[in-house]
C-alpha positions as CSV (number, residue, x, y, z in Angstrom):
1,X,-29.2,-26.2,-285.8
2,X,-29.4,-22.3,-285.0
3,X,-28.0,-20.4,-282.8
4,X,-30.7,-19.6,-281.0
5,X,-31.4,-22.6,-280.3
6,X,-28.3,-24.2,-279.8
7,X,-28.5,-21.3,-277.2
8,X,-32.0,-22.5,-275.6
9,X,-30.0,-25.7,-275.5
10,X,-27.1,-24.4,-273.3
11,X,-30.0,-22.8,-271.2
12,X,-31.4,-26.1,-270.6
13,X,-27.7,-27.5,-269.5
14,X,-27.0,-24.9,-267.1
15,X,-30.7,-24.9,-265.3
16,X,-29.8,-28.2,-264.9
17,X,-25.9,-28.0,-263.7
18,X,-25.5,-24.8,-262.3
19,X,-29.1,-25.0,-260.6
20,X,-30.3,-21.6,-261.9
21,X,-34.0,-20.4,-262.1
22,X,-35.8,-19.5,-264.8
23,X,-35.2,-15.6,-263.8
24,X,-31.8,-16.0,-263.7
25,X,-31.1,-17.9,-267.3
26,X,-33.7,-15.1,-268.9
27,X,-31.8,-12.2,-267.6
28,X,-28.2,-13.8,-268.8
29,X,-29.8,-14.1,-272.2
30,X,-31.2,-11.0,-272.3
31,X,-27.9,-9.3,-271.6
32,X,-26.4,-11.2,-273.8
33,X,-28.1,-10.7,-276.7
34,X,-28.2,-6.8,-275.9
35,X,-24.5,-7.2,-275.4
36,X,-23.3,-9.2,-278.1
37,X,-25.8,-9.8,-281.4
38,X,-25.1,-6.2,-282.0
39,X,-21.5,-6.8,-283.0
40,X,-22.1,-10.3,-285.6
41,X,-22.3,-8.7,-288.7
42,X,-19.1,-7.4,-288.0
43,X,-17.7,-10.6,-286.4
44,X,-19.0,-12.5,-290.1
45,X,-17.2,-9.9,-292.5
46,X,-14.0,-10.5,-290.8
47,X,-14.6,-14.3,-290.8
48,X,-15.8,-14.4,-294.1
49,X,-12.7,-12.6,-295.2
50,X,-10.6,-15.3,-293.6
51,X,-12.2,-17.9,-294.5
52,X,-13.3,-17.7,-297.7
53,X,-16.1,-19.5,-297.6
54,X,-19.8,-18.7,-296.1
55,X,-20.6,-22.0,-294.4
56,X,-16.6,-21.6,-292.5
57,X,-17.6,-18.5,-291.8
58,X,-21.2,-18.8,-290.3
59,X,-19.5,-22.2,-288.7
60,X,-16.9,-19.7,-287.0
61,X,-19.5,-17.8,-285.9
62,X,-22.0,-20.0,-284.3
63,X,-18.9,-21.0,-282.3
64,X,-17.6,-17.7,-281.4
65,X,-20.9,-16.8,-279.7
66,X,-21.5,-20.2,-278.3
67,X,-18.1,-19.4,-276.5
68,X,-19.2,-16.4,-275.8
69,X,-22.4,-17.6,-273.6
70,X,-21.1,-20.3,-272.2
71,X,-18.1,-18.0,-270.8
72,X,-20.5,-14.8,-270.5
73,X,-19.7,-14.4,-266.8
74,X,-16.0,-14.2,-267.3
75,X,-16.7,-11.1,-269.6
76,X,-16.2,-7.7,-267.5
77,X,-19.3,-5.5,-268.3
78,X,-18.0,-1.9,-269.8
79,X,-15.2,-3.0,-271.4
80,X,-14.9,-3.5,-275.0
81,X,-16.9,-6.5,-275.8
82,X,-16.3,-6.5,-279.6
83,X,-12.8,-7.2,-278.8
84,X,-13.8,-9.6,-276.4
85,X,-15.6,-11.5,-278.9
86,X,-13.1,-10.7,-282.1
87,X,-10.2,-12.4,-279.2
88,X,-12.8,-15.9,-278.9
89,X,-13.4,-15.7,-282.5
90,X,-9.5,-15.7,-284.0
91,X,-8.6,-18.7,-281.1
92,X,-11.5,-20.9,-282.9
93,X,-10.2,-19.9,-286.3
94,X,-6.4,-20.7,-285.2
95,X,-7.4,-23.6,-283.6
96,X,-10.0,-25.3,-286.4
97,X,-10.0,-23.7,-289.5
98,X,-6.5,-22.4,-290.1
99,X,-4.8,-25.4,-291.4
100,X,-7.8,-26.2,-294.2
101,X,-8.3,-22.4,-295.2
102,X,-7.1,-23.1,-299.3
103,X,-9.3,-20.2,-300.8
104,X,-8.5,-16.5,-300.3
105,X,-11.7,-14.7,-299.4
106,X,-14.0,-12.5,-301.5
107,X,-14.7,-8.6,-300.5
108,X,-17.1,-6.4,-302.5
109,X,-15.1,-4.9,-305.1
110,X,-15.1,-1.0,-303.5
111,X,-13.9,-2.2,-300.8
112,X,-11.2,-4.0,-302.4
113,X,-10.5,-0.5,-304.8
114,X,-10.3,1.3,-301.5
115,X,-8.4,-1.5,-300.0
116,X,-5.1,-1.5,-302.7
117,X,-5.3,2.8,-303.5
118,X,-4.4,3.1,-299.4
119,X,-1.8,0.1,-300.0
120,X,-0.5,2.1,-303.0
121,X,-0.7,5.2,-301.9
122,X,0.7,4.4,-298.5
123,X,3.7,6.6,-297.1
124,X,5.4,7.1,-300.6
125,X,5.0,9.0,-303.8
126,X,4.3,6.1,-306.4
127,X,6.1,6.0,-309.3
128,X,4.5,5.8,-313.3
129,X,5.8,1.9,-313.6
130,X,4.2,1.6,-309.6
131,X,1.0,2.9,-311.2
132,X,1.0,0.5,-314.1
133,X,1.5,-2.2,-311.8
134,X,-1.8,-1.5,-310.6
135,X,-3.7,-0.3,-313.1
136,X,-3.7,-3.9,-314.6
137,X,-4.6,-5.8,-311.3
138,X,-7.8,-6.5,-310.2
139,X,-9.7,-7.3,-307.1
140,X,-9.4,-11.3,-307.8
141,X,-5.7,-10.7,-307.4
142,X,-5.8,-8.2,-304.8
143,X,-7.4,-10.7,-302.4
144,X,-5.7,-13.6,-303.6
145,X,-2.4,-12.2,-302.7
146,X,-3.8,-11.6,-299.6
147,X,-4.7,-14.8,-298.6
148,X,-0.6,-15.6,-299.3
149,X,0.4,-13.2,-296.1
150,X,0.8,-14.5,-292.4
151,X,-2.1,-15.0,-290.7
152,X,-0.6,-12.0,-288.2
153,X,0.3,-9.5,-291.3
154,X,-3.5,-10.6,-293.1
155,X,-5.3,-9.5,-290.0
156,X,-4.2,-6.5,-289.3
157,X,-4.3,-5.3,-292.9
158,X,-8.0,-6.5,-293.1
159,X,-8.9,-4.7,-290.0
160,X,-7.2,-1.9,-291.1
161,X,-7.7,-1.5,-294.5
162,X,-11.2,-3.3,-295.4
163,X,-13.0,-2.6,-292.0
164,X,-12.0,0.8,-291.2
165,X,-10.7,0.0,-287.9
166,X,-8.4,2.5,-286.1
167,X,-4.9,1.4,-284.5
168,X,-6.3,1.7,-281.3
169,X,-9.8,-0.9,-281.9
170,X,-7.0,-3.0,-283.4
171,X,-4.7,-3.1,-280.8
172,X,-7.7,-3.8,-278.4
173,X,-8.8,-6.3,-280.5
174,X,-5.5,-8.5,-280.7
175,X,-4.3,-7.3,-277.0
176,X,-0.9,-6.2,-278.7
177,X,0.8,-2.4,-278.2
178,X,-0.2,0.3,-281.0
179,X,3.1,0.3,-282.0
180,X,3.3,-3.4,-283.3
181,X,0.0,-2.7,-284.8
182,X,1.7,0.4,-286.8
183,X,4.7,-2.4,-287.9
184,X,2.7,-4.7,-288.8
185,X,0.2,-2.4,-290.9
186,X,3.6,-1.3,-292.5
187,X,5.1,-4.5,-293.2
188,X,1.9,-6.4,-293.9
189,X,1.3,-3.8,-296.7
190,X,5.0,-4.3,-297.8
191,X,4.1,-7.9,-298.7
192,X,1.0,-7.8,-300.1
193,X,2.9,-5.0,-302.4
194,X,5.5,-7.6,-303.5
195,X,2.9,-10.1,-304.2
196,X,0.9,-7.8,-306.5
197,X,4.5,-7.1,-308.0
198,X,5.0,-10.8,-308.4
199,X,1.9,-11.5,-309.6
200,X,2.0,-8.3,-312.5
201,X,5.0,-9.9,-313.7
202,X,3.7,-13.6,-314.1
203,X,1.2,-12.4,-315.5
204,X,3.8,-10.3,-318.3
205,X,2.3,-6.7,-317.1
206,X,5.8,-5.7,-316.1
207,X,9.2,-6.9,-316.7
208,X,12.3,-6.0,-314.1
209,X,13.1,-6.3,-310.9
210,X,11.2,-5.0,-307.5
211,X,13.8,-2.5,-306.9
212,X,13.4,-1.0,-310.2
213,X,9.9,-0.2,-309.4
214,X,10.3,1.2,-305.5
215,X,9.6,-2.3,-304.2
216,X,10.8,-2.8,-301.0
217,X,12.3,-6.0,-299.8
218,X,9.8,-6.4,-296.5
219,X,12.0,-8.6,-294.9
220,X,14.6,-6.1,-294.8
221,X,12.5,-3.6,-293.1
């Protein structure tokens, strides 16, 4: 069933529970869908990204905004209601799709060369053997190695680095001080740097050892 009417449905259910007229249910959905549609493409990259997989990701969707208009009178009009929606949208995905997410998602492969020059470039001069490390991985691995981080590292990386968000959207996003943002950005770009020197040497691009190729430890940070 759509969403739309799946929302026509939950129209029907609150004429009937919370007594509302007509006038009343058309103005909430009106608002709403001024409010909110605006922001689902959005809302879907991110999902898709998590999930890997459309049909998770349009499921995690229809449920976000279901959410959403069921609980639209608890949102505070002028405040930030992407992040309003992005905070309904990761409790579904911790709550129902975390535990069976198996397949790293897939991002357009730009994105994903823009996504792993800022991880490479970040902070540090990178060395020729850095450089060779990444010249020979590509956006399969990238993205696979990202699917291997914490669920708290992965989405702040993603938000960063893939959809362009600044510390501040993030931090309103996941209700969380700037400065964990920053740490996590840092650390969660650590990692996925180990895993793409991990992966590099499976795969017999490199030989050696982390350090010998200005590889952090990131659980020493």
């Amino acid at each position: 069933m759509r969403l739309k009417d799946k929302i026509k449905d939950l129209l029907k259910q609150e004429k009937r529970d919370k007594k509302l007229t007509d006038e009343e249910l058309l103005k909430k959905q009106k608002k709403f869908e001024e409010e909110a549609i605006p922001h689902m493409q959005f809302l879907y990259n991110f999902a898709y990204r998590m999930t890997g997989n459309e049909e998770d990701a349009k499921d995690l969707i229809q449920e976000t905004y279901m959410k959403a208009f069921r609980f639209w009178d608890q949102y505070e009009p002028g405040t930030n209601i992407r992040a309003w929606l992005f905070k309904i949208m990761k409790n579904s995905y911790i709550n129902k799709y975390r535990k069976a997410i198996k397949e790293p998602g897939k991002v357009d492969y730009d994105e994903v060369q823009n996504f792993y020059e800022t991880v490479r470039d970040e902070s540090f001069e990178t060395s020729d053997l850095q450089e060779h490390i990444f010249e020979n991985i590509f956006e399969d691995e990238v993205i696979e190695a990202l699917s291997k981080l914490p669920d708290e590292f992965r989405t702040v990386v993603i938000l960063a680095d893939i959809e362009g968000q600044s510390y501040e959207e993030i931090a309103d996003f996941l209700d969380i001080p700037i400065g964990t943002v920053r740490s996590r950005l840092h650390r969660g770009r650590k990692m996925l740097r180990r895993e793409l020197f991990e992966f590099a040497k499976r795969k017999g691009y490199i030989k050696g050892k982390p350090k010998d190729y200005d590889i952090d430890d990131p659980e020493k940070d």
